[in-house]
Residue, then its C-alpha position, 0 to 999 in steps of 0.5 A: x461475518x466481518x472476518x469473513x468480510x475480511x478474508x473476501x477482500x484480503x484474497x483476491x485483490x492487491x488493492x489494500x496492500x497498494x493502499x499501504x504503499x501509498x499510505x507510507x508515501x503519504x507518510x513519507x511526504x508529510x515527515x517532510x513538512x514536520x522535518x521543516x516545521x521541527x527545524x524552524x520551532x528547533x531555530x526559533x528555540x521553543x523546543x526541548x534539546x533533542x526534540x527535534x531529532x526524535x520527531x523528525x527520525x520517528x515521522x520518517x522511519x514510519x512512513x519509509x517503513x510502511x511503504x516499503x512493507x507495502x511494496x514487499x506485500x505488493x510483491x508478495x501478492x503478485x507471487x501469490x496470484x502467480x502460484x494460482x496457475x489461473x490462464x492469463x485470458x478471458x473464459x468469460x470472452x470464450x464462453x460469450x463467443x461460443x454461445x453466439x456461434x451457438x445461437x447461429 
């Protein structure tokens, strides 16, 4: 049930992939604050040699990362809905209005 949960959510929204998106944004924001953090711990020398550079490379490819295939999923998906060749107006505005000219 929850894979099919799963495919409901997944297959008819980009949603989850802008939460991805955001997500590396996020990432990317708080790689920030530990970059400023490990250079002030790295100045204060309470850290091993090398530390610095590793936690601060892997807070940041992370997060670049994760937003980046965010907006490649983004792109993607919009493809995708694309190659449904569904009409870019309402049927439900067309049927409501007919079934007033209808009732008339």
């Amino acid at each position: 049930m929850l894979g099919f949960a799963w495919d409901g959510i997944s297959s008819f929204s980009v949603k989850p992939l802008r939460v991805i998106a955001v997500l590396g944004c996020v990432i990317t924001a708080l790689s920030a604050v530990v970059l400023l953090y490990s250079l002030i711990v790295n100045m204060l020398g309470q850290t091993v040699q090398g530390w610095t550079f590793i936690v601060c490379s892997i807070w940041l490819m992370g997060g670049m990362q994760t937003f980046f295939l965010g907006i490649i999923g983004e792109y993607i998906g919009k493809i995708y809905s694309e190659t449904k060749a569904r009409p870019r107006y309402c049927i439900a505005e067309n049927l409501q209005a007919k079934s007033e000219n209808s009732k008339d």
